[in-house]
Each structure stands twice: as C-alpha cells, then as structure tokens.
C-alpha positions as CSV (number, residue, x, y, z in Angstrom):
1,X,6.3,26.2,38.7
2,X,3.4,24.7,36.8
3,X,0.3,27.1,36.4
4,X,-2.2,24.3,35.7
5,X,-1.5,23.8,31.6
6,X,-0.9,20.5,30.7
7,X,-0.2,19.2,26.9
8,X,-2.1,16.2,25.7
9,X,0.4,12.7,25.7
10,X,0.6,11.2,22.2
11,X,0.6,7.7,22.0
12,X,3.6,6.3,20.1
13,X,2.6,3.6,17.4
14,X,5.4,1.4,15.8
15,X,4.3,0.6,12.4
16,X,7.0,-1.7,12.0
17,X,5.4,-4.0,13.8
18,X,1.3,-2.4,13.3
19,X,-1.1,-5.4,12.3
20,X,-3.6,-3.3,10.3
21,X,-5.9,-6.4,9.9
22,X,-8.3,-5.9,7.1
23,X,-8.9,-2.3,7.4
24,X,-7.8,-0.1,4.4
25,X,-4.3,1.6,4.3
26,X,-4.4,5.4,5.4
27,X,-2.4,5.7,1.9
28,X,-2.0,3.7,-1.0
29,X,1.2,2.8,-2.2
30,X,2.1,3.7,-5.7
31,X,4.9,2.8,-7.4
32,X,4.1,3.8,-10.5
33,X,1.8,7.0,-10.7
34,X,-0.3,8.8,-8.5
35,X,-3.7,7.6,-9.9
36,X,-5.3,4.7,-12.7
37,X,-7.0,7.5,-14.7
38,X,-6.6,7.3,-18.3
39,X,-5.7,3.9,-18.2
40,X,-6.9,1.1,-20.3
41,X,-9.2,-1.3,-18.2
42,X,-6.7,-3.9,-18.4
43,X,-3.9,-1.7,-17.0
44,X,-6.1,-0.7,-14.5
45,X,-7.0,-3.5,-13.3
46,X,-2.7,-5.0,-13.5
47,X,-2.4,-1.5,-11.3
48,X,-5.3,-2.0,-8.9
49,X,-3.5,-5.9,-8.3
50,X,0.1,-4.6,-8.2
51,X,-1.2,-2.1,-5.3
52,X,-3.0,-4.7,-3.9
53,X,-0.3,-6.9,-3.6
54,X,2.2,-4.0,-2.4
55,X,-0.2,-3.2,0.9
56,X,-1.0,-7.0,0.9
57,X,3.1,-7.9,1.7
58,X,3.6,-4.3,2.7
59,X,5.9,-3.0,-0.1
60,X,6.6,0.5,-1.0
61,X,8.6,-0.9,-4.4
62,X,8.2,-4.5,-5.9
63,X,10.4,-6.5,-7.5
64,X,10.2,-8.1,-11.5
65,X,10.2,-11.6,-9.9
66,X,6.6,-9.9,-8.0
67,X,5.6,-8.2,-10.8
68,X,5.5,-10.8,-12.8
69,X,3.7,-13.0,-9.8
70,X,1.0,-10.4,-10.6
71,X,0.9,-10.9,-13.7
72,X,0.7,-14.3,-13.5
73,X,-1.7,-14.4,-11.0
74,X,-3.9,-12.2,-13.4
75,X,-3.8,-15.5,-16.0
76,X,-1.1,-13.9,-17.7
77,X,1.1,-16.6,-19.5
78,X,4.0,-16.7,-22.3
C-alpha cells in the first residue's frame, strides 16, 4: 500500500557521450598536482595549457607524444 510518499526520479546522464559545449568542467583535471601555486609563471602557464588541453580532448592522463604537442604549441622548440 502506498500512503501518498513519493521519492523524486533522477535523471540519468551518460557522460560518455555528454557534449558539455563551452561551459567550464565541474572539475578540473589534474594530472600533475592539485593546484599552480608556487609555480614559476612559465610552469604555470605549461600547467594552465596541459589542463586545457586534457578537458579540451577529455583526458584524465596525457601522453609524452601530447605533452610535448603542448609544449610545442607553447613555441617550445629544440
């Protein structure tokens, strides 16, 4: 027997397949520490593109082969 109490439906959302758009990420994905403080501008600003580039392609981890993308895309050359 029901005595009139319902519980409120959640809605199921696949992130899997969850096109964001260009809203910002409910977390941001860290690979390497949980903030930039104490870093020197110029690492800050590698971190701030390497977390860019990880919620960008949606990547928890990145490879060296994207790391070095980064880099490169920073004007980073050998």
């Amino acid at each position: 027997m029901s005595q009139g109490l319902e519980t409120p439906r959640q809605t199921f959302i696949d992130r899997r397949n969850y096109d964001a758009g260009d809203r910002s990420p409910i977390c941001e994905r860290r690979q390497f520490a949980n903030s930039h403080e104490g870093l020197t501008p110029e690492a800050a600003e590698l971190a701030h593109a390497i977390d860019e580039y990880k919620v960008r392609h949606r990547r928890r981890f990145i490879t060296y082969e994207e790391m070095l993308a980064v880099v490169q895309s920073l004007g980073y050359h050998k």
